[in-house]
N, C-alpha and C positions, 0 to 999 in steps of 0.2 A: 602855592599854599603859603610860599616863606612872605608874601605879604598880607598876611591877617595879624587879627589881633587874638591874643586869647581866649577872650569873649564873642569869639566870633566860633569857637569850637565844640562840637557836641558835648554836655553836658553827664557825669555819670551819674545817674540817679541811684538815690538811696532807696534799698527794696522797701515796702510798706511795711510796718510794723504785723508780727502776727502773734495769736495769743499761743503763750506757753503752750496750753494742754495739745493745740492744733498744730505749734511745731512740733513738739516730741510724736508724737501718734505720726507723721508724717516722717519724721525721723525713721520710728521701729517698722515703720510701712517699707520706708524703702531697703533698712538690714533682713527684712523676716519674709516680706513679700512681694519682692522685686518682680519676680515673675506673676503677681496678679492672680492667683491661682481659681481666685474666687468670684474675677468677675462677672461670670456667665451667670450663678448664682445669685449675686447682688441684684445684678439687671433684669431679674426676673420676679415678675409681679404675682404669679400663680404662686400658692404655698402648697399645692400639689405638683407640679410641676417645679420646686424648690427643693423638696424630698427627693424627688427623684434624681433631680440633678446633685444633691450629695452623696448618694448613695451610687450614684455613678462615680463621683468622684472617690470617694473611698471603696469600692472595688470595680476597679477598670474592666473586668469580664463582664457587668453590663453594658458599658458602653461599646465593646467590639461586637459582643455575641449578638447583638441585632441583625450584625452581617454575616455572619456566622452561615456557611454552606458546605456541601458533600464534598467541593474542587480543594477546600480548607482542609478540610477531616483529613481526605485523602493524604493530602504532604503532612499534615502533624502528624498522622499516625506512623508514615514514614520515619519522619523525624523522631518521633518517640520510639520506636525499637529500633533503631539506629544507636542514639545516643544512650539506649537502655544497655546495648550490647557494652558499650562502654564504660557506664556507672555501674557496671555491677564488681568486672576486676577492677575498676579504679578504687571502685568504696571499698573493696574487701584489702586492696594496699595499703591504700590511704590508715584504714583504721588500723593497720599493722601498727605505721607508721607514728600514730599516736599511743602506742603501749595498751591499744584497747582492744575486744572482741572482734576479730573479723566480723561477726554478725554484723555490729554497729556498722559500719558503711554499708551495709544494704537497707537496715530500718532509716538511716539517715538520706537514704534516696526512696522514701517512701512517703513520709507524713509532710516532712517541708517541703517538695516540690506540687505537691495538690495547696497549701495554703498560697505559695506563689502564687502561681494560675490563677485564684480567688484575685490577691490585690495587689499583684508585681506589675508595673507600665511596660517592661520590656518585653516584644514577641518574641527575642531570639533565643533571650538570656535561660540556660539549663542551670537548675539547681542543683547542687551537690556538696561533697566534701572537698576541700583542695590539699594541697601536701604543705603547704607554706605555712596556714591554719595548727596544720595535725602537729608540725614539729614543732610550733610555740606550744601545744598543749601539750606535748610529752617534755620539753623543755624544760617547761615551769612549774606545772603539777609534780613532775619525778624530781624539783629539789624537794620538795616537803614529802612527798607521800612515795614509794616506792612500790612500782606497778607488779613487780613479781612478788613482793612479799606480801602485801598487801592491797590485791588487786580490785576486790570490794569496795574499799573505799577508795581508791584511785576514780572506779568508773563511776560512782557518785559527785565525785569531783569534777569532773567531766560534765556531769550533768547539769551542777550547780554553775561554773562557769559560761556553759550553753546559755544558762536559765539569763545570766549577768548580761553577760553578751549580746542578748535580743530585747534586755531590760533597756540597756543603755544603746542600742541602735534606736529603739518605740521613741526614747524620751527625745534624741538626737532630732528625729521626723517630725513629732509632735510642736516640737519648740520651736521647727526654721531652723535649728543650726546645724544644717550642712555643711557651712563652710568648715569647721572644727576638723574634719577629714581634711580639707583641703589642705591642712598644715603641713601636708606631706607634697613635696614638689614632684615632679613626676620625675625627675632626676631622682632625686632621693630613692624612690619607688623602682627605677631600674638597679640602679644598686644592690636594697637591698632584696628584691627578688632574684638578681643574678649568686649573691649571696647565698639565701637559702636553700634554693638551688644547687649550689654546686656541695655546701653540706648536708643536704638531702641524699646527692648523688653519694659523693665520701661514703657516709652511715648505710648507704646501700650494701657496700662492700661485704658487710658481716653475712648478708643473705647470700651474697654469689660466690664468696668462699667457703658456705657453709659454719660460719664460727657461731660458737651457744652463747660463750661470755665475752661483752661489750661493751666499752667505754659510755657514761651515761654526758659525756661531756660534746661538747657539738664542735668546739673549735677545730680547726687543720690539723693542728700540731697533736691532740690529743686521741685526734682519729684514727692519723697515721701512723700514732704510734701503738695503738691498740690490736692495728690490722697486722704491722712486723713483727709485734713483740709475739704475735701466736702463730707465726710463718709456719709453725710445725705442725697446727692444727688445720691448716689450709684443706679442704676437702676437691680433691680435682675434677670427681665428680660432677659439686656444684657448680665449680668454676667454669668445665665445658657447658652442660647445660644452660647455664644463665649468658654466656656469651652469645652462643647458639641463638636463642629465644631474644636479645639486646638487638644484635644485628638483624634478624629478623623486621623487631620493630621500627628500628630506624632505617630500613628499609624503605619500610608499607609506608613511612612520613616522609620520605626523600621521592618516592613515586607520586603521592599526594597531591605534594608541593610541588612538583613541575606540572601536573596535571589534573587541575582542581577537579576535575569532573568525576575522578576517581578517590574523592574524598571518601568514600565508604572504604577501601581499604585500610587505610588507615586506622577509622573508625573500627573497623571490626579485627582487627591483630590483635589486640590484648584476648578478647574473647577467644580469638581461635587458639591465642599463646595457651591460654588458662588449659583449654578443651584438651590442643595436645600433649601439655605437659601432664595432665593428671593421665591419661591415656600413656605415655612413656612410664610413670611411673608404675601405674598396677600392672602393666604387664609386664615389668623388667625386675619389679620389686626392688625399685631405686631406694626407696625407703631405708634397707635394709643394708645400703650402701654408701650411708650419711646423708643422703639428700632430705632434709627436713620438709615433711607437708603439714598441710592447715588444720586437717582434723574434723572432728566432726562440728557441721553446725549446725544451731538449734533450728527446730522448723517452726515458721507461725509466725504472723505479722507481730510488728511492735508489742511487745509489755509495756503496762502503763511506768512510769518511771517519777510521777511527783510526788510521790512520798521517800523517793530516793533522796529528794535533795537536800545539800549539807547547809547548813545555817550557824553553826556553834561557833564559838567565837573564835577559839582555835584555828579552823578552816577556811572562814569564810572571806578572811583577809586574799588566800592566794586563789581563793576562788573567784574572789570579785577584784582581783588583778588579773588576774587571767584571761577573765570574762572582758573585760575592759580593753588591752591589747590586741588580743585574737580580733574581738570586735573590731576594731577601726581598722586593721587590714584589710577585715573579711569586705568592710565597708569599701574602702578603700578598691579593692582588687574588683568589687563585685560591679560598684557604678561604673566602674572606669572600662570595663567591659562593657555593660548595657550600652551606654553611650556612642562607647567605637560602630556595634551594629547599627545601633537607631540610626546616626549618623548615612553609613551604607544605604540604608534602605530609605531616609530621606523623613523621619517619623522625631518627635520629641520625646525623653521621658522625664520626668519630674524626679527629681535625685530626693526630695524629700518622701516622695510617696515609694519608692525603693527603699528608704530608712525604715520605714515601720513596715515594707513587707517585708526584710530582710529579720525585722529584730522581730514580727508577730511569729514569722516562719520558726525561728530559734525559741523564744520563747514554749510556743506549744511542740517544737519538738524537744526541747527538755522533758518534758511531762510524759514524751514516749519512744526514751531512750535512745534519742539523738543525740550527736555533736554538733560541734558547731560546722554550720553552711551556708554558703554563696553562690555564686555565679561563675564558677573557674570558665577560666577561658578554652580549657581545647574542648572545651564539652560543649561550650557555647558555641564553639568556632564550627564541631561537627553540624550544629542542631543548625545553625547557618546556611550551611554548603548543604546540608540534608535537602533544605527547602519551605524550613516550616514559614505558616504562617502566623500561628497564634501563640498564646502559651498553655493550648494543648496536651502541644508536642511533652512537655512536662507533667500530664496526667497519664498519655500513654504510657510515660517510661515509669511510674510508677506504679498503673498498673500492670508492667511487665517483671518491677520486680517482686511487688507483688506476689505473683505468679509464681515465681523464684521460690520466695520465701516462703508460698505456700506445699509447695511438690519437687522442687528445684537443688534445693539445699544438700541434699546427700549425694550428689553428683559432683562438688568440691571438697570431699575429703580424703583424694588422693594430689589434689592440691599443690606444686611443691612451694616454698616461699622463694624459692633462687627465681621463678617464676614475676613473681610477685614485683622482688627488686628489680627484678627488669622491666617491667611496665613502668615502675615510678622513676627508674632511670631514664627513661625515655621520655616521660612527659616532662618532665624535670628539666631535661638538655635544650626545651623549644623555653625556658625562662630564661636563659642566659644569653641576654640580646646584645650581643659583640655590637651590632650593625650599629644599636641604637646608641651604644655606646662611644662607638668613634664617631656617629653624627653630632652628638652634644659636645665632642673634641673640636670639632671643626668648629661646631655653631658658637659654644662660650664656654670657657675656661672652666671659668666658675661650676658652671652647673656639673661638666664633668669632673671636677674634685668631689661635688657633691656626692654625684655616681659611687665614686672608686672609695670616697670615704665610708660611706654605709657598705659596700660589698666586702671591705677588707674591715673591717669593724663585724662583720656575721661571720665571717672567715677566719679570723685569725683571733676573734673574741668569745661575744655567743650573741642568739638573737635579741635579747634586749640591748646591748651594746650597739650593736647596727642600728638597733630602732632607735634608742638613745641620739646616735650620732645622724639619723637622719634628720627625725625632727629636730635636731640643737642646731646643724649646721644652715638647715629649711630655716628656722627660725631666726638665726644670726641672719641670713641674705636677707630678710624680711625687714629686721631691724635697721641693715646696710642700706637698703634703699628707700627705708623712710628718716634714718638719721643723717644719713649725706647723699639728700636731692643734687642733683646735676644744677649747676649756676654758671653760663657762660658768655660771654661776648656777642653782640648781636651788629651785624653791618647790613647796611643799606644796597639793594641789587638795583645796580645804574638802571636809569628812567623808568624808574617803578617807587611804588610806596609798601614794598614788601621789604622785610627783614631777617635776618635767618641767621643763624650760628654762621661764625665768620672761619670755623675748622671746620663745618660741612660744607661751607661754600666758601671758600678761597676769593673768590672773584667778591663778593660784598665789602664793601668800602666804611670803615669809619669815618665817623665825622666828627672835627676838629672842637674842643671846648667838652664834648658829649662823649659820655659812656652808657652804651645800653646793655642792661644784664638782665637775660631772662632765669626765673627760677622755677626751674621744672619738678614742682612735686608742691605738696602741702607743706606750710610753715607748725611746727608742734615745737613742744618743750623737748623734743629728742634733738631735734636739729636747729634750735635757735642760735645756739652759741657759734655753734658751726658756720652758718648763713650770716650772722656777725664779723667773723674774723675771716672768712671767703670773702664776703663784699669788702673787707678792710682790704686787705688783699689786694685785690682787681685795681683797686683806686691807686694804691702805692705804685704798683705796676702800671701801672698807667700814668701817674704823674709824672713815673721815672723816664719812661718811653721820651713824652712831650718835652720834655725838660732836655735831655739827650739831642733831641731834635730841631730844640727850639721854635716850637711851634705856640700857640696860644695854650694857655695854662688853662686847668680843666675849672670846667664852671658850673655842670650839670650830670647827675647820676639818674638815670633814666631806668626804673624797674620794673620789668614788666610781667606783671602777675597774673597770665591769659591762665597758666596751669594751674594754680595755689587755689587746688579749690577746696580748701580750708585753713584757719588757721584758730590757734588759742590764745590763749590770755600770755604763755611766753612767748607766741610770735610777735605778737600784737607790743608786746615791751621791747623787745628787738627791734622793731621798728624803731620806735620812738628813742632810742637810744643811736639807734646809724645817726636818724635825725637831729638829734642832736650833736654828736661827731661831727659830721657833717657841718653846722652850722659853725663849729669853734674851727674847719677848716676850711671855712667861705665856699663852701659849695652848695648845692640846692638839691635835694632831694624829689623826684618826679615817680609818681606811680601812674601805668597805663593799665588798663582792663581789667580790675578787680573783679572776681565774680560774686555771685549774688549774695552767697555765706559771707566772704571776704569783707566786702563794701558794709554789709551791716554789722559788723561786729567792729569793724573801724569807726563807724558814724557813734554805735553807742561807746565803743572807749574813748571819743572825742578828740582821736587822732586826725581826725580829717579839719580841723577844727585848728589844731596845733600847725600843722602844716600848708591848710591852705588848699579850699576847692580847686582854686584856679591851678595846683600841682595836682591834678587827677585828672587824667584823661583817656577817651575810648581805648583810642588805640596808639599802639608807637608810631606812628606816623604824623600821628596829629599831635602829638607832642613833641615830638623835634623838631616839627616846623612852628610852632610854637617857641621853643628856646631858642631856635636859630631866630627865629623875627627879632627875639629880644634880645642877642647878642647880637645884631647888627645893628638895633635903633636905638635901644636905651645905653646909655653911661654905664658904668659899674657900680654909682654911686648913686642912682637917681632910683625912689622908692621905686615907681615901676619895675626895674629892674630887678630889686630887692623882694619883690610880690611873686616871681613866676620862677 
């Protein structure tokens, strides 16, 4: 190759011009609809057969229930009294958990999990309350509104934030921006779930020691010191019982887990917890011996609840902060769940059409005195192993609570809460992923600060601090790797015309006069200046090398921009500024493999023009045998020389 001419070298052509309106449209095509959602649609010519393929699309239960059989029924109905045995003590915790009605976790596994089943992609995924949810909503609702003294408008609050919640999930689906969740790195996300978690666990304490009055503060420090500072109110009662009933549960999930096929036990220990502890209680008249129970609850499906909701200006601030938070978790926790099964089972779901059934679900369960709900995972995890098919399995379990809430209800008001805290204890303990956490030790530094910064940020702060510190630090690594791309050294692998980082491959050889620097990422105004004084950099160092060694003095900077698949108006000045450097230090600046963005936005700022077609080329190979032809045949002084 080192005997050609540069004219004798492939050509980079400039893309064809295209009109404005036809790049942007193609632009928002590929941020909003990368996955095509609607091709099936487009390419169909019937406008009857175009309805129905919308309407398929917007509630996924016509397009299974075609197939829909008695072999199907049979596992979702398994699956739904399985996982109903489950969602009834979890809801009835859970809404402890958030300073609200026990009742509320049972209506909130009622109404949203039949709207799922309507228009949710996931077969696996069970609808419900989760604890992560409940304690940002007792969190942030209990600075402004205070749930004992004024529990009326607490639980309206509640409502109105649901109402935000499922507003701002619709409009999230509606628009394509799912990625807006994605700001949360999954680092971040183990953090600070292991986080909430273990202050979930903490604020359990007040249930299994029995204590009435409690720090309304979530931190470590303020927990710990609420549980000593009443050491003398400790009831031992509660303490053996909830111990008692803890060990149990983490039992039935330690037998589980070594033997998935015995997944129902697991699944069904909360419920038998509940059964035997109200059973201990009326006949021992534990009651009557400090062990606090639940009480009576109302009988009768959902109250309508949308003339509950608060709007006044006063409220509506921490109600639509609330709403807002809670949301992108729920989000957050709910997709990242569907996903892990779909995956399993080998099936797609569409994260955007989960956005609007997550926020439709919330939305109309505002209206009938829900909270807010997702897809928690051990509910999902059971309705899995259960065997379900469809999403069914989610109208069974609603019509089993149902059931509950219509004949059911007065058979939990011997209830006790020490009970209670031991279910959320338990479900709690499967958040806190050591495992995952030492594997991001091993795998990257970074991420695991990530981790440990949000867990100790909800730990040792409160939860918007953790969430604060997750997305801040999510957000700086985002920043980190689009303001300082990777620029390094590229060498030649003997009798080959491959090139490759010269610290990933030791064995590739520089060549003498020539430096080749690939730039791994997009050129932007974040990282211009940077990519300026980096390439200064490289050159210095490398003049110094040559000079040290006495070898021929550097003649050619070779950049190769296979990655840079974009740049803007300050990369594009960057440029023409090295080049210019460069020119006041008699060197020649060479670009190989612009891509297609790249190459026309250089043709129209007329840098390729400044610099010279014949310094553009395909690939790095055909440019260094290119510079090397001309450092072998041309003078230093002869224009030829002075052109490449």
């Amino acid at each position: 190759m080192s005997n050609k001419k540069a004219s004798q070298y492939h050509q980079v052509e400039i893309p064809p011009p295209q009109p404005f309106l036809k790049s942007l449209k193609n632009t928002l095509n590929e941020i909003l609809f990368a996955d095509d959602p609607f091709r099936k649609i487009r390419n169909e010519s019937k406008t009857s057969k175009k309805i129905e393929l919308v309407l398929r699309h917007v509630f996924p239960i016509l397009e299974w229930a075609r197939g829909y059989n008695l072999e199907y029924l049979k596992s979702d109905v398994i699956s739904g009294i399985t996982i109903a045995s489950l969602a009834i003590p979890q809801g009835i915790s859970y809404a402890q958990l958030a300073n609200l009605p026990p009742i509320l976790g049972l209506y909130s596994s009622l109404v949203p999990p039949l709207i799922y089943a309507v228009m949710g992609s996931s077969r696996d995924l069970a609808v419900g309350t989760v604890a992560v949810a409940s304690l940002l909503t007792a969190a942030m609702l209990g600075k402004e509104v205070n749930a004992v003294d004024n529990p009326k408008l607490y639980l309206h609050l509640a409502f109105t934030a649901t109402f935000f919640a499922g507003l701002m999930q619709t409009c999230l689906g509606l628009l394509r921006l799912g990625f807006v969740v994605e700001i949360l790195s999954h680092a971040a996300i183990i953090g600070f779930m292991a986080g909430a978690a273990t202050v979930v666990c903490l604020q359990q304490l007040k249930g299994l020691l029995g204590l009435t009055h409690f720090t309304h503060s979530t931190d470590i420090v303020s927990v710990l010191h609420s549980i000593f500072s009443q050491s003398h109110l400790w009831r031992w009662e509660s303490g053996v019982l909830g111990c008692c009933f803890l060990l149990f549960l983490l039992t039935t999930k330690f037998v589980s887990k070594k033997r998935p096929k015995l997944f129902w036990i697991s699944a069904m220990s909360p419920l038998v917890s509940v059964i035997f502890g109200s059973l201990l209680v009326y006949f021992l008249h534990a009651q009557s011996h400090g062990v606090q129970i639940i009480g009576e609850l109302k009988k009768g499906i959902n109250p309508p609840s949308i003339t509950n909701l608060v709007f006044t200006s006063h409220y509506v601030t921490i109600a639509l902060k609330t709403g807002i938070i809670t949301g992108v978790i729920a989000l957050a926790e709910g997709i990242a769940v569907g996903r892990s099964f779909a995956m399993y089972k080998n099936y797609n779901i569409d994260g955007n059409k989960e956005m609007i059934a997550f926020g439709m679900m919330n939305i109309i369960g505002s209206f009938f005195s829900c909270y807010l709900t997702t897809g928690p995972f051990s509910r999902s995890a059971v309705n899995y192993n259960a065997g379900c098919k469809t999403a069914i399995s989610n109208v069974v379990m609603a019509v089993a609570v149902a059931v509950t809430l219509l004949f059911l209800t007065p058979l939990f008001f011997y209830t006790p809460l020490v009970v209670l805290s031991s279910i959320i204890i338990a479900a709690m303990l499967g958040l806190i992923d050591y495992e995952a956490a030492i594997h991001l030790w091993k795998l990257d530094k970074f991420d695991f600060f990530v981790c440990l910064s949000a867990y100790l940020g909800v730990v040792f702060g409160t939860i918007e601090i953790g969430l604060i510190l997750s997305v801040g630090i999510s957000v700086m690594r985002l920043v980190l790797f689009v303001g300082r791309p990777k620029i390094y050294v590229m060498g030649n692998i003997q009798n080959t015309e491959i090139f490759r980082n010269i610290e990933h491959y030791p064995q590739a050889i520089t060549l003498s006069a020539l430096l080749i620097l690939h730039i791994d990422g997009p050129i932007y105004f974040a990282n211009s200046s940077y990519l300026r004084d980096r390439i200064g950099r490289w050159i210095d160092e490398e003049e110094d090398k040559l000079r040290t060694s006495g070898e021929n003095s550097l003649q050619y900077i070779i950049l190769d921009m296979s990655a840079v698949g974009n740049i803007d108006t300050s990369g594009i000045s960057m440029l023409e500024e090295v080049n210019k450097i460069m020119g006041r230090r008699e060197l020649k600046l060479v670009v190989t493999n612009p891509g297609t963005e790249v190459m026309k936005k250089l043709s129209k700022s007329n840098f390729i023009e400044s610099i010279g077609k014949e310094r553009i080329y395909l690939t790095v190979a055909e440019a260094v045998a290119a510079c090397d032809f001309m450092l072998h045949t041309a003078k230093p002084d002869s224009p030829e020389f002075n052109n490449v």
